[in-house]
PLY file of the C-alpha trace (Angstrom):
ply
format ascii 1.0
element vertex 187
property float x
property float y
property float z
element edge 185
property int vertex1
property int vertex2
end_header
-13.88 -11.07 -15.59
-16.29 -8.25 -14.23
-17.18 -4.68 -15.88
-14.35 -2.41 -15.56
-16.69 -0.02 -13.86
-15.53 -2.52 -10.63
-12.77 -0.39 -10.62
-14.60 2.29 -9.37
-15.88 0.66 -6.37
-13.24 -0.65 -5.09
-11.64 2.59 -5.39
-14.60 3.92 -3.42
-13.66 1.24 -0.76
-9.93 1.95 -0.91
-11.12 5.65 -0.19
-13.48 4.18 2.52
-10.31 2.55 4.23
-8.08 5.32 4.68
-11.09 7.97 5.44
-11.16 5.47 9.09
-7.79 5.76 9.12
-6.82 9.40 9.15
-10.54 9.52 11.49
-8.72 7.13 13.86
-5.28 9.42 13.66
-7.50 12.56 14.28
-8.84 10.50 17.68
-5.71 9.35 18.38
-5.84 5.67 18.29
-4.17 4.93 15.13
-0.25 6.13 15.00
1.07 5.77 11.13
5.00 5.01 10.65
5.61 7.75 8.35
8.53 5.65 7.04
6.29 3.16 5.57
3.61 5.19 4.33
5.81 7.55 2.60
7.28 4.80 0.67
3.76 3.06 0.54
2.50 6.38 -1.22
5.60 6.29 -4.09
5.83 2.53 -4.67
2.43 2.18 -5.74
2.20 5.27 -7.60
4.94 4.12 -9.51
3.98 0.79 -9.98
0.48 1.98 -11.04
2.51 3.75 -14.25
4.59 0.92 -14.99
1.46 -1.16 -14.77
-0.69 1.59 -16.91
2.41 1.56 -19.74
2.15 -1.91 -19.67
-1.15 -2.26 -20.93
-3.38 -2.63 -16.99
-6.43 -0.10 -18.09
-8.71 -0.09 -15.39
-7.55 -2.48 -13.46
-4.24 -0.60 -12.66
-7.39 2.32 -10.07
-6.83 -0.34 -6.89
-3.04 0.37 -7.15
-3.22 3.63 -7.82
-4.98 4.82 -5.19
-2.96 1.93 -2.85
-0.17 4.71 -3.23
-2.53 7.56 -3.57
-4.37 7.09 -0.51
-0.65 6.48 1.66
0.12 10.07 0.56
-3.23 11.31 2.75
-2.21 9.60 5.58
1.47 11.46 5.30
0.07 14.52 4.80
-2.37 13.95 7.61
0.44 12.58 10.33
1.59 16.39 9.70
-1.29 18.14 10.47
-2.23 16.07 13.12
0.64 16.37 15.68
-0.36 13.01 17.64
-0.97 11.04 14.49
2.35 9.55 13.76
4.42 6.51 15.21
8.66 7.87 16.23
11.06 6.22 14.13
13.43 3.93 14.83
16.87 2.65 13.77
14.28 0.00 12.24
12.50 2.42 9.75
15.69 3.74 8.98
17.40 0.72 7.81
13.95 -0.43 6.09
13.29 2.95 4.83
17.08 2.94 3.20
16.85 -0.43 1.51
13.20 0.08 0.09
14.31 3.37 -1.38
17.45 1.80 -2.81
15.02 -1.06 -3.87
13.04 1.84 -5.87
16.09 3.50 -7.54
16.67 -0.04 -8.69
13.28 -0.26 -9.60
13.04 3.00 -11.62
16.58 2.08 -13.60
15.19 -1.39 -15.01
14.32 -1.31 -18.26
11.82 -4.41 -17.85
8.37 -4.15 -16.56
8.72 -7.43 -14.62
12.00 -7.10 -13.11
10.94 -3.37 -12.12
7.74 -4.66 -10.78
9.54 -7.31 -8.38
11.42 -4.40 -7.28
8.60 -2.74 -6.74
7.40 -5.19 -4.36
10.67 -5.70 -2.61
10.95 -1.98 -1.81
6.90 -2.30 -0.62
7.77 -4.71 1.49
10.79 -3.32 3.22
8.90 -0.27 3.77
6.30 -2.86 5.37
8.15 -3.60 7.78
8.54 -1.58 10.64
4.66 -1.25 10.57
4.08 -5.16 10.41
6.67 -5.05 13.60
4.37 -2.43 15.01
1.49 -4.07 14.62
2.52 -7.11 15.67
3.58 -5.47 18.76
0.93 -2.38 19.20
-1.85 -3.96 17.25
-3.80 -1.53 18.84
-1.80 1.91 17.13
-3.20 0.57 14.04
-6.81 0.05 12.04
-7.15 -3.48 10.74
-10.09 -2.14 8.38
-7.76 0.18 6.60
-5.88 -3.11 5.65
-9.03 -4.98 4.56
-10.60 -2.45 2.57
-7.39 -2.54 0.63
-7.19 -6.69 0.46
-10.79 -6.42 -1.04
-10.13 -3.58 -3.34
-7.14 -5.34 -4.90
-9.23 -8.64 -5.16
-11.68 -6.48 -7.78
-9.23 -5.16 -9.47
-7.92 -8.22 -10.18
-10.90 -9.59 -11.20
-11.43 -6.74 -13.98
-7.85 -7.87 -15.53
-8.59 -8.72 -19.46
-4.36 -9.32 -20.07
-3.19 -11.76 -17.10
0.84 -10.79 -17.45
2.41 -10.65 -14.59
3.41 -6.89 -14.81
-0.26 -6.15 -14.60
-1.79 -9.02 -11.78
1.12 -9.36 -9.64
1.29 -6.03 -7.40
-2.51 -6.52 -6.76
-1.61 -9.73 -6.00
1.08 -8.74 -3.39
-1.12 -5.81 -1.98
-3.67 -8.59 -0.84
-1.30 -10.89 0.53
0.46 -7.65 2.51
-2.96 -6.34 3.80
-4.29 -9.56 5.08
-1.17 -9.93 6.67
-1.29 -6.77 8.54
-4.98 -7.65 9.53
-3.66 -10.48 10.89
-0.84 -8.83 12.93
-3.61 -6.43 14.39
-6.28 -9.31 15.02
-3.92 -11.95 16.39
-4.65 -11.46 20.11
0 1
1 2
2 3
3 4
4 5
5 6
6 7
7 8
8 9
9 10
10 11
11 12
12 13
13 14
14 15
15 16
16 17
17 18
18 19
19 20
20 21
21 22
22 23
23 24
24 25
25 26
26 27
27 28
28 29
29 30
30 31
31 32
32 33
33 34
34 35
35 36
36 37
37 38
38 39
39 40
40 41
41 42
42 43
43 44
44 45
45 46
46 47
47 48
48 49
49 50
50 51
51 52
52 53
53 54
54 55
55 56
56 57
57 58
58 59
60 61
61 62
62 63
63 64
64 65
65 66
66 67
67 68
68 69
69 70
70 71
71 72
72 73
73 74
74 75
75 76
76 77
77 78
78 79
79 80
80 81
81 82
82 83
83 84
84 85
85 86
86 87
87 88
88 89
89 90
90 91
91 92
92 93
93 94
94 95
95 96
96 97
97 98
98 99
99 100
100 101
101 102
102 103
103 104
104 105
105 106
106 107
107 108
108 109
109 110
110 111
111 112
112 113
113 114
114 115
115 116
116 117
117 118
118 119
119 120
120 121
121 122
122 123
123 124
124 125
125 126
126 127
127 128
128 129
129 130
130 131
131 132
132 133
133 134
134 135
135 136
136 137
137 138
138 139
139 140
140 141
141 142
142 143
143 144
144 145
145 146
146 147
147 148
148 149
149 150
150 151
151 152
152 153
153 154
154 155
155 156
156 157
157 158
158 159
159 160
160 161
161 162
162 163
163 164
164 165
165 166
166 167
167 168
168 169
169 170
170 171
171 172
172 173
173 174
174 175
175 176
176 177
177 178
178 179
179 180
180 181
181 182
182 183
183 184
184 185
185 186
């Protein structure tokens, strides 16, 4: 286990990541699915409490700001008016189930059933971006996705009480960011 003061680097990274994002929005390579990154921004935010009530400390920052940082980009695909990716019949369906997925989520009364729906409604929301980068690689910024593999990895390595309400959305956020890095990098 490392210092909790981890926690504030890899927050600094997880702010690193999305500061390259919304930079490549603003140039007009990157093209976020507002879809996913809407749900991206209320899943982890959510989680992040659950995880907090449930006894995380510091280790909960990573997922935190794995929601908190997703509410920039959504805020910045508004301002800047070539910065977002059209929706499709895709995102809808996706965006549907993951917010049904969150309702579910919310109305569980146990940390670990409401963190697996947690995940599920992530990864629906995941999606129609992992089909758009898998398809566009290049609308997308593979670094955004690292920075947030590696910042999960630390705060999972500050984790004093391995439960798996508290380890297992870091857990997932790594898995789901180096799979996006590898849609984007597969060429």
């Amino acid at each position: 286990m490392l210092p909790a003061y981890i926690a504030s680097i890899a927050v600094l990274i997880q702010f690193l990541g999305v500061f390259v994002y919304i930079k490549d929005m603003i140039l007009g390579t990157t093209k976020p699915n507002r879809v996913t990154w809407i749900i991206w921004a209320l899943a982890p935010l959510i989680g992040a409490w659950l995880s907090w009530k449930a006894g995380a400390g510091l280790s909960v920052l990573p997922v935190f700001m794995a929601g908190f940082n997703p509410l920039l980009v959504v805020i910045a695909s508004f301002i800047i008016k070539k910065g977002y990716w059209q929706i499709t019949k895709l995102d809808i369906i996706c965006g549907v189930l993951a917010i049904f997925s969150l309702i579910l989520w919310i109305t569980t009364r146990s940390f670990s059933i409401s963190i697996l729906f947690a995940i599920l409604s992530d990864a629906l929301a995941s999606l129609p971006t992992i089909t758009k980068s898998w398809k566009y690689p290049e609308t997308e910024t593979a670094s955004t996705y690292l920075c947030g593999a590696i910042a999960n990895a630390l705060g999972l390595l500050i984790i004093t009480k391995w439960t798996f309400p508290i380890y297992s959305l870091g857990i997932y956020f790594i898995l789901i960011n180096i799979g996006l890095v590898f849609c984007i990098y597969r060429r």
